[in-house]
C-alpha positions in Angstrom: 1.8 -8.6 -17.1 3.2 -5.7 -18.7 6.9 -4.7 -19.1 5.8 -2.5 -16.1 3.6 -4.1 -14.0 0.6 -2.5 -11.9 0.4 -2.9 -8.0 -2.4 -1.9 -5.9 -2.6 -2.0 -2.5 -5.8 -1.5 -0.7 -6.7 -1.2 3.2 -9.7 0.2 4.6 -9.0 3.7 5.1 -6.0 4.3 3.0 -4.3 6.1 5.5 -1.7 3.4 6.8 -0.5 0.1 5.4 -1.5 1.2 2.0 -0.4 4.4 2.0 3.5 2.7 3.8 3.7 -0.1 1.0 2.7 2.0 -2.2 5.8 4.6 -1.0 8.6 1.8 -0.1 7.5 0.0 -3.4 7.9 3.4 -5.8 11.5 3.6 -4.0 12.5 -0.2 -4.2 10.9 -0.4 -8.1 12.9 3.1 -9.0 10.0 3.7 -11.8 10.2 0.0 -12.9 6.6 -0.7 -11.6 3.4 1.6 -11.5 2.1 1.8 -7.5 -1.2 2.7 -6.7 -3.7 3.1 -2.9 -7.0 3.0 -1.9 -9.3 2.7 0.1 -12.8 0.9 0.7 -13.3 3.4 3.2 -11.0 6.4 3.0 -10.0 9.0 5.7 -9.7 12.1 5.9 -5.7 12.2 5.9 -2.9 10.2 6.3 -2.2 8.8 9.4 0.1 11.3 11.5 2.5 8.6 13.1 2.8 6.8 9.7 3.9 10.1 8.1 6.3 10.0 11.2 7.5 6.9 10.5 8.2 7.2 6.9 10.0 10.9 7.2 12.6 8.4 9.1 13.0 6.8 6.1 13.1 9.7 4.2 9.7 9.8 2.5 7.3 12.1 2.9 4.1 11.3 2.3 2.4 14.7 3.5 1.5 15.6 0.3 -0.6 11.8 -0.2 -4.3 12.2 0.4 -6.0 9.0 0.8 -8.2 7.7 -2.0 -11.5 5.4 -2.7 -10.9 2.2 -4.4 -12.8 1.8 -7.2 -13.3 -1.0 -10.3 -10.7 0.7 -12.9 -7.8 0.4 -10.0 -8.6 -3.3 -9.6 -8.6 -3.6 -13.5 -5.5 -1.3 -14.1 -3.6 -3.7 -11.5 -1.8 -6.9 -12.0 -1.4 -7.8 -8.5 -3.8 -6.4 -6.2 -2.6 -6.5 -2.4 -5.1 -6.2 0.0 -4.4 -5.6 4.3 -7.3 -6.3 6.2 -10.0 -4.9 3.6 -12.1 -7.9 4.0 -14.6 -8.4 0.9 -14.8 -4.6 -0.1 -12.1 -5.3 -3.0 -13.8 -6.3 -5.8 -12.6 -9.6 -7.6 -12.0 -9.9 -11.3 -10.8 -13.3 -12.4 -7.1 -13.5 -13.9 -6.1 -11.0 -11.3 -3.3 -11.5 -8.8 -4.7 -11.3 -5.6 -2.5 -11.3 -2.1 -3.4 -11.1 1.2 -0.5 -9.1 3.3 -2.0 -9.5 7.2 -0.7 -7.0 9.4 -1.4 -4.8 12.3 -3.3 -1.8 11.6 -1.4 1.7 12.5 -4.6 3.4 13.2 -4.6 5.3 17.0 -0.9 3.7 17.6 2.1 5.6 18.4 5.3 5.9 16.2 7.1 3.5 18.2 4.3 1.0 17.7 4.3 2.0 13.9 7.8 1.0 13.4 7.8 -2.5 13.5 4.9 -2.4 11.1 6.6 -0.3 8.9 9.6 -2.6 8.5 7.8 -5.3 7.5 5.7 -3.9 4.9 8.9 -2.9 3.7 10.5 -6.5 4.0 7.4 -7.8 2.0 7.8 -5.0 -0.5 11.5 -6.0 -1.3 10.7 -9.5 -2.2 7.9 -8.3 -4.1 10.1 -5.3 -6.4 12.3 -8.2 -6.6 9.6 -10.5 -8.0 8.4 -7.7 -10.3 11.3 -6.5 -11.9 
């Protein structure tokens, strides 16, 4: 790795997990690590509870627009954390790959969003802490 290491995290539509854990990790790494999202299958727009959720913790992710996961992400990254994409990541040996299973936010409520929400953002402390 680099002085700053590269995380991407990838889900299926990008508009979620992904989109949670690449804001909490750009506030826990304070510019110390470079955070990038996708998606193997992107919405249209960030999920609406999840934007809830996160304005709680004061982030706004209103301005994020969920993005396609392509090759030069996976290469760009050193770790690569995937949440319930499946095979769509593509593989490149030498790569750190991690496997975060969680509950998918998608057609849930705030309240239901919370407690997945807090533990992307447990999982994201231990990581900044590994990182930096």
């Amino acid at each position: 790795m680099t002085d700053r290491p590269t995380v991407l995290f990838v889900c299926v539509h990008n508009a979620g997990r992904s989109q949670m854990a690449a804001a909490l990790l750009e506030r826990a790494g304070r510019g110390r690590i470079e955070v990038l999202s996708a998606g193997s299958e992107p919405a249209d727009q960030v999920n609406p509870a999840v934007l809830e959720a996160m304005r709680e913790l004061d982030i706004d992710l209103a301005a994020e627009r969920p993005k396609l996961l392509t090759d030069s992400a996976v290469q760009e990254a050193d770790v690569v954390i995937t949440m319930g994409c499946g095979d769509a990541c593509p593989f490149y040996p030498g790569k750190d790959y991690r496997d975060w299973p969680l509950d998918d936010p998608a057609g849930r409520r705030v309240d239901a969003v919370r407690p997945i929400r807090d533990e992307i953002d447990r999982r994201v402390q231990a990581l900044a802490a590994e990182l930096t």
